[in-house]
Phi, psi and omega in degrees: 000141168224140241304341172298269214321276185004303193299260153014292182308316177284323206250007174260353132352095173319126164042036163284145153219185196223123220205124168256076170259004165261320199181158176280004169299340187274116187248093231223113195262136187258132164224116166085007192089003183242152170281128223215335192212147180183123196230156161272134178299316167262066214241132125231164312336131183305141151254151161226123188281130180217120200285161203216170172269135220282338174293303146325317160282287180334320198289295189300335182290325178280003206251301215238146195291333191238055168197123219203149195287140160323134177265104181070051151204172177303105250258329189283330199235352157244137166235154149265138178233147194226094186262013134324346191256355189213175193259154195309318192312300184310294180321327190277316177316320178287307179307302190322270200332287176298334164325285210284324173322308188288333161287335176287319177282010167245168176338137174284356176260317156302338177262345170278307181328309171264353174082064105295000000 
């Protein structure tokens, strides 16, 4: 995968949106205002952050080597992923995954609002 399709992915996402609010290097994907995905454009090897379940994140860090604690994020809840290293498939599961960590997490009145 690579930052086109990344993007693409992310934003096919229900009320995903895409953002630079840190710098323009930061590229930040939202849902509902929360932060759910975020890579620096000019990082190499690319990377992406994507938040997890703390149980799930320890898991993927011992299995796999290119999955490493949030880079500038809460270490218990973000991994960096260097996703050149993983299949479009694998990747998309992660996404999927922090998407939804970030929808479980609002309001049972923010997810009726939007239909989550």
């Amino acid at each position: 995968m690579n930052i086109e399709e990344l993007r693409d992915y992310c934003l096919r996402k229900k009320h995903a949106t895409e953002g630079f609010p840190f710098d323009e290097k930061i590229l930040v994907f939202k849902v509902a205002g929360k932060i759910f995905a975020l890579t620096n454009l000019e990082a190499f090897p690319a990377y992406v952050n994507l938040k997890c379940s703390p149980a799930y994140a320890l898991e993927l860090r011992e299995v796999y080597p290119w999955v490493q604690p949030g880079y500038h994020s809460n270490k218990k809840h973000w991994n960096t992923i260097v996703y050149e290293n993983f299949s479009d498939k694998f990747l998309k599961k992660l996404i999927d995954h922090s998407y939804d960590k970030v929808v479980e997490g609002m309001s049972k009145k923010m997810r009726s609002a939007l239909n989550l």
